[in-house]
Each structure stands twice: as C-alpha cells, then as structure tokens.
C-alpha positions in Angstrom: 147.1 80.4 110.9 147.5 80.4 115.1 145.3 82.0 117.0 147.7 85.0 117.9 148.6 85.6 114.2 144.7 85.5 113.5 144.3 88.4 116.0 147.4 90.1 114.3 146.3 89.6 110.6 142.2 90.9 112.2 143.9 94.1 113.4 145.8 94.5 110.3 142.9 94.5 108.1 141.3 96.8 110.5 144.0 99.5 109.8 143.8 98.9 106.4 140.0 99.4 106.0 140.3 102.4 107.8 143.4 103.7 106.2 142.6 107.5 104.3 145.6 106.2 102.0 144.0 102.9 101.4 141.4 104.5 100.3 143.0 106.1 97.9 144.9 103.5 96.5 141.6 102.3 95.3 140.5 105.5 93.6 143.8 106.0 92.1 143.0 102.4 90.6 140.3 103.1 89.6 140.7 106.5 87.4 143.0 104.6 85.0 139.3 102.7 83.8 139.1 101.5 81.1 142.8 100.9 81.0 144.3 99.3 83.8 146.8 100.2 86.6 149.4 97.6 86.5 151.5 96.3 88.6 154.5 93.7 88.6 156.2 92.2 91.9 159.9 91.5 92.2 161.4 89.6 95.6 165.2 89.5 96.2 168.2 87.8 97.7 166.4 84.3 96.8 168.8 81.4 97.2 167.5 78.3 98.5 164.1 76.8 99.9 162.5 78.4 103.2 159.5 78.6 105.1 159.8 82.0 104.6 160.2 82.0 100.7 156.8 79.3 100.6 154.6 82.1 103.6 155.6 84.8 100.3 154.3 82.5 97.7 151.5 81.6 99.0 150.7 85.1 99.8 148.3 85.3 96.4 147.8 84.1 93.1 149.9 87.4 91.4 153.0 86.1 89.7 156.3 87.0 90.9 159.5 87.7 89.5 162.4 86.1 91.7 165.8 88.0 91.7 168.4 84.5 92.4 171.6 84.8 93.6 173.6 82.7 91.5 176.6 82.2 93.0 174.8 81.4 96.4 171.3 79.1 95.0 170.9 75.7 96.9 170.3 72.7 93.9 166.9 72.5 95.7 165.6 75.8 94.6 165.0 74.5 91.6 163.4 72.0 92.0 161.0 73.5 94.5 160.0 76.4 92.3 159.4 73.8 89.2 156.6 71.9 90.8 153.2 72.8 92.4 152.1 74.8 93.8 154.3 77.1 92.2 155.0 76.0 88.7 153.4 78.6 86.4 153.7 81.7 89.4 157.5 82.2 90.0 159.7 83.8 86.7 163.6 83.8 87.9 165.7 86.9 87.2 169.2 87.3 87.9 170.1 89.1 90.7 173.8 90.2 89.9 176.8 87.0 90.6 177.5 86.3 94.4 175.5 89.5 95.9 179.3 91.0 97.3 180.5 94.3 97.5 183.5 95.6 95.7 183.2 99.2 96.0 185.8 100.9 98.4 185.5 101.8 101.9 182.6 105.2 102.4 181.4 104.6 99.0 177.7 103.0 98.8 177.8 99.0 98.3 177.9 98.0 94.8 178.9 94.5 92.9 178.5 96.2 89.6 180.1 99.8 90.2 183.0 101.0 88.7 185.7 99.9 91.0 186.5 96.6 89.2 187.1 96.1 85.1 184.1 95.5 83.2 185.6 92.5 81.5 185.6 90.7 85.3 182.0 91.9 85.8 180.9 90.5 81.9 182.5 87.5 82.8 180.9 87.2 86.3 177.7 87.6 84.9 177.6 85.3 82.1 179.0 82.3 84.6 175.9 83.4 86.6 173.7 83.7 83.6 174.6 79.9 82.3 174.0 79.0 86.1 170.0 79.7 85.8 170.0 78.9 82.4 171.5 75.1 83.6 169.0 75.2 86.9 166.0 77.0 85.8 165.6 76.4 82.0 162.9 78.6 80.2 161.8 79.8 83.7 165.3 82.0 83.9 164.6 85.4 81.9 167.5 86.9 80.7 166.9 90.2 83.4 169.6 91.4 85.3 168.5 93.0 89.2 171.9 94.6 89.9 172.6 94.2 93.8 171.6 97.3 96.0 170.0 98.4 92.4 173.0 100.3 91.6 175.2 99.3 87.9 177.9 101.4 86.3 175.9 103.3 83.9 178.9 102.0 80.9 177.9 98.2 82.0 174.3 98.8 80.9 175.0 99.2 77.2 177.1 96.3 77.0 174.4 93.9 78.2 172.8 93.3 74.8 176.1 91.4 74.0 175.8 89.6 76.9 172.3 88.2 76.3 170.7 90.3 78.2 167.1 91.9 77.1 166.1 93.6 80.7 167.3 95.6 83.3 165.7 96.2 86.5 166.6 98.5 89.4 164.7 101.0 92.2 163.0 103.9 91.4 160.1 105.9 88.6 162.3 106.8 85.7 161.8 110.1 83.4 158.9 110.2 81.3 160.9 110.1 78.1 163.0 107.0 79.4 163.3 104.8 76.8 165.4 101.9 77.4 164.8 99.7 74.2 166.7 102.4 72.8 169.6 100.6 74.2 168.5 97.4 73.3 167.3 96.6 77.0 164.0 97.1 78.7 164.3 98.6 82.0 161.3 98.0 83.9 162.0 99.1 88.2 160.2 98.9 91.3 158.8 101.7 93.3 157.3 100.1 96.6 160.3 98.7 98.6 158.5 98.0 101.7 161.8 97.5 104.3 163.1 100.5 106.2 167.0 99.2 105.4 168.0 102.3 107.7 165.9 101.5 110.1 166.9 98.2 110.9 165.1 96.9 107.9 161.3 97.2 109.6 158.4 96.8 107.8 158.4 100.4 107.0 154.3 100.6 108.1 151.1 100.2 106.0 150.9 103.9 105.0 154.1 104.4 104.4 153.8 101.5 101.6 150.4 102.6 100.4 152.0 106.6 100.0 154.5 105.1 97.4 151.6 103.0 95.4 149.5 105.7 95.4 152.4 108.5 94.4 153.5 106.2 91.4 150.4 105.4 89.8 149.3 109.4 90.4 152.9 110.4 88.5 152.7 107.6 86.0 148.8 109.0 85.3 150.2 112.6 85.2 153.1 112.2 82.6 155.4 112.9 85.4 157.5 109.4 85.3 157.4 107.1 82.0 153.9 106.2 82.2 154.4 102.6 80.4 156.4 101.3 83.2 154.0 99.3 86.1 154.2 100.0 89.3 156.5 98.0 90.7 156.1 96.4 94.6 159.7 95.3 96.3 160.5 92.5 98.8 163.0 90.7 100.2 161.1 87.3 102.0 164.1 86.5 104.1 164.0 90.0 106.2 160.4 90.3 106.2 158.3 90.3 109.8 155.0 89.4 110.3 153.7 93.2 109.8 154.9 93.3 106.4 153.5 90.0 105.4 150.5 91.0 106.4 150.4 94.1 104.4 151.4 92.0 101.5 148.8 89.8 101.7 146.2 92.5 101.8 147.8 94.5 99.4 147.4 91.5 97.1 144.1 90.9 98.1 142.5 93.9 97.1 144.4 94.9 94.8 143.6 91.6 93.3 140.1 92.1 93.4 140.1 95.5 91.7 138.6 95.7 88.2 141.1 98.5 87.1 144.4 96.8 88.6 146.0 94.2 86.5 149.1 92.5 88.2 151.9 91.4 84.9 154.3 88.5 85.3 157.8 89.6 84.3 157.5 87.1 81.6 155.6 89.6 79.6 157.0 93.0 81.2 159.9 91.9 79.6 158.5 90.2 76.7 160.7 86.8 77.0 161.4 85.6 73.9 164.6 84.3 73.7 166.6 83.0 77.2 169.9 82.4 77.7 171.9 80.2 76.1 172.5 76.8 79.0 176.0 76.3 77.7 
C-alpha cells in the first residue's frame, strides 16, 4: 500500500471507529447470539481479469459470489479464478446473457423484462448457462442475477426447466416469501454500496452501515423473511478507493465478530446439481 493510500485507509478507519452506526452494526450482531447474523457477498458485471477485480479479492478471506457476464467473459477469467489465491473463494453466478437492454425508450433498463418473447430470453440464457458450465465447471452455480435486478415476474417460474435452482436480485423480501415454492431459491442483496444516481459514488460509510444495520434489525423483527442473509452488493469495476476501503473494514470486523457468519453462495443456494456443460 503507498504512503498516500496508507493515510487514506488510517483516516478511514478513524471514521469507522468513531461511527454511532458502526457501532451499531456491532450490537445488532451481536443480539442474534447464539445464532448468527449472516451475511453473503455478491460482486457484478465480472468479465475478464483486472487489477481492480484481484484489489476486491484480496479484500478478505469471506467468499464471494461472482455474477459473470457470459456473453462478454475473457477465456482468461477462468483461468485466473481457478488457481491461487483464489481457488476455493470465488463461486460464479450468472449474471443474465450479454448485460444489454431491450426494454423501450423511458422504461427502466431491463435484459429480462417483458419487451422481448420468453422463448428468446430461455434460449439466451441456456447459451449463457452452457458458457459457464464449459469455462467454470462445478464452480458455475446454476443462479441467475438478472441485470439491473429486474426479471419478468412469468420468466421466474419457468427457470426450474431451465436448470436453474436460484434466483437473486436487490432488495429484503416479505417475511412469508418463500421461493422454493417455485422450485427456486431466491436469496438478494441489501447493501449496494454505489450511488448509480449519483454518478455511481461510493455512497459514504454510514450510508452503507444504515442498510446493514436496517436489514439485520428487520430480518430479527419478522419484518423481511428472516432466513434470507444479509446480503452486501458491489460492482469492482466502478468502485473508488473510498468504497474499497469501507469494504475492507466492513470485512474486517465483521470478520472478527463471534455472532456474524459470512456464507458462500455455494451453500445459500445449496449447489447440488450444476448445469449441464453441453
């Protein structure tokens, strides 16, 4: 680490130590004793090696649940993830086809809406699908991360036929959510930690540390389905130095917290079966 990013990272922690939310973040943690708060952490937009993708993995030792373009991956990405030091760290999900928007003009961006036949999307996806299969092996779950989080609600009860055994978007659901009902698990993420509409900032350290602490309150008091771990957002390729900072504290003490236990999407989504390679 320079010198200048030293003093950075110093102040950083400074704010964090004395943050009243921080604070709380750890008492929240700590009331779900003996159980544990989890967590899970999901990055998108991944397509190819990058110093930025390798200053995220290296961030901590929590796994992490890539969302791969699959239309738009490099051959190395691969091969990069499948050896050290990240072998064992990094699950793959798939993160919609070729990331494009097909929605019409003043309608919000979407590659799986409802503007094009499902049959196209099906098929995009399972061309993507074979992709990771055919790159990634075991490592690709078979999880779909719609790009901009946003599906055609029809299109989610056809993925079971498709291979598919999770779903994951943005935002707490209901407390009687029950995906599996479906035949999919939908596990989301609450933290995203980029201001998009504010020319996608690091959207400040207790800003990030209100939505931790507002999940795992609402998830403690029945008021969002309670089984579903709190779930922090990234996207390594717009991140700034503030936010990687954060990150790495966040990580760091949550880390070291006896009542926090951080879940690889692995489990969350209890891979059993992948998709087929061919």
């Amino acid at each position: 680490m320079s010198s200048v990013a030293a003093v950075s990272f110093g102040r950083f922690q400074r704010a964090f130590v004395g943050s009243r939310r921080g604070d709380e973040l750890a008492t929240r943690a700590a009331r779900w004793a003996p159980r544990k708060a989890s967590f899970w952490w999901r990055d998108d937009d991944a397509v190819a090696p990058s110093p930025a993708l390798d200053r995220l993995l290296a961030l901590g030792p929590q796994p992490i649940a890539l969302a791969v373009i699959p239309a738009e991956m490099t051959r190395g990405l691969a091969g990069h993830l499948a050896g050290p030091p990240w072998v064992g760290k990094v699950d793959v999900l798939q993160h919609g086809y070729a990331h494009r928007n097909h929605e019409p003009p003043g309608a919000k961006k979407a590659e799986l809406g409802a503007a094009r036949p499902g049959v196209v999307i099906r098929e995009e996806l399972s061309r993507g699908a074979r992709l990771l299969a055919a790159a990634f092996g075991a490592q690709a779950l078979p999880v779909l991360v719609p790009p901009w989080n946003r599906i055609a609600e029809p299109l989610i009860d056809l993925l079971p036929a498709e291979g598919y055994r999770g779903l994951s978007t943005q935002g707490a659901q209901p407390p009687e959510a029950d995906s599996r009902q479906r035949g999919i698990r939908q596990v989301n993420t609450h933290v995203d930690i980029v201001d998009w509409r504010g020319g996608r900032q690091f959207i400040g350290v207790e800003a990030a540390i209100d939505l931790a602490v507002a999940h795992l309150a609402a998830r403690r008091q029945g008021r969002v389905a309670s089984g579903e771990p709190t779930g922090l957002l990234t996207h390594h390729l717009v991140l700034a130095d503030a936010a990687f900072d954060f990150m790495a504290e966040f990580l760091a003490r949550t880390g070291e917290h006896p009542a926090v236990q951080w879940c690889a999407a692995r489990d969350i989504f209890a891979r059993g079966t992948g998709f087929a390679s061919a």
